[in-house]
C-alpha positions as CSV (number, residue, x, y, z in Angstrom):
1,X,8.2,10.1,-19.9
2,X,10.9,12.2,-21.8
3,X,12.9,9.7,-24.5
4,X,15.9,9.0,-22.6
5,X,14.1,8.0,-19.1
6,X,11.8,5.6,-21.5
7,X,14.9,4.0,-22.4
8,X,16.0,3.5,-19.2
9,X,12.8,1.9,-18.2
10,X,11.9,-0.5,-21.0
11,X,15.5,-2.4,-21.4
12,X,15.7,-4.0,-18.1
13,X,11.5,-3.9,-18.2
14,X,11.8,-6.4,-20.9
15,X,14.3,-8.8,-18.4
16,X,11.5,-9.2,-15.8
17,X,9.5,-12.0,-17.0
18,X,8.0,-13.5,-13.5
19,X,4.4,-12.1,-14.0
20,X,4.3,-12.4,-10.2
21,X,7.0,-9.7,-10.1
22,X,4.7,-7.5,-11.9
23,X,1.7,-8.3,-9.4
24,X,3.1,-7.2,-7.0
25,X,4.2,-3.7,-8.4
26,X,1.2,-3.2,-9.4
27,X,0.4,-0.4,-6.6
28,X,3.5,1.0,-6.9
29,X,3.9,4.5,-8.3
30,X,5.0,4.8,-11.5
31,X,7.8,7.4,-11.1
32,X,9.7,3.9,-8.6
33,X,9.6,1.8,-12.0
34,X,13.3,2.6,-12.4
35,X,14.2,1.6,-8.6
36,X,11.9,-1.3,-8.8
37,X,13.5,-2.6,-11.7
38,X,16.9,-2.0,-10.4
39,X,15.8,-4.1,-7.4
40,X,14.9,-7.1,-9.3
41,X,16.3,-10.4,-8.3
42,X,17.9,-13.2,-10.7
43,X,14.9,-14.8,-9.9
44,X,12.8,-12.4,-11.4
45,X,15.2,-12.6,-14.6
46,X,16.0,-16.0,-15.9
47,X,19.2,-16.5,-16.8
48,X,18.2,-19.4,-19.6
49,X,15.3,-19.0,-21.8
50,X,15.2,-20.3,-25.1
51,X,12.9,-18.0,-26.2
52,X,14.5,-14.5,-25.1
């Protein structure tokens, strides 16, 4: 993953905090990470966490 495309990634990686999201990505391929992630609902972000 070149340095700019890792950036892209991990920012809104580190949003998705449902570990069920995450389950059910698991077979995806990684090269959809970036579409996956763009996908993600508001439910797979919180929008109040005390701890983010």
């Amino acid at each position: 993953m070149a340095g700019g495309q890792g950036a892209q990634v991990l920012g809104p990686a580190r949003t998705v905090t449902r570990a069920g999201w995450w389950i059910d990505q698991r077979s995806s391929e990684p090269e959809d990470l970036t579409e996956l992630l763009r996908a993600a609902t508001g439910a797979d972000r919180p929008t109040e966490n005390p701890f983010f």
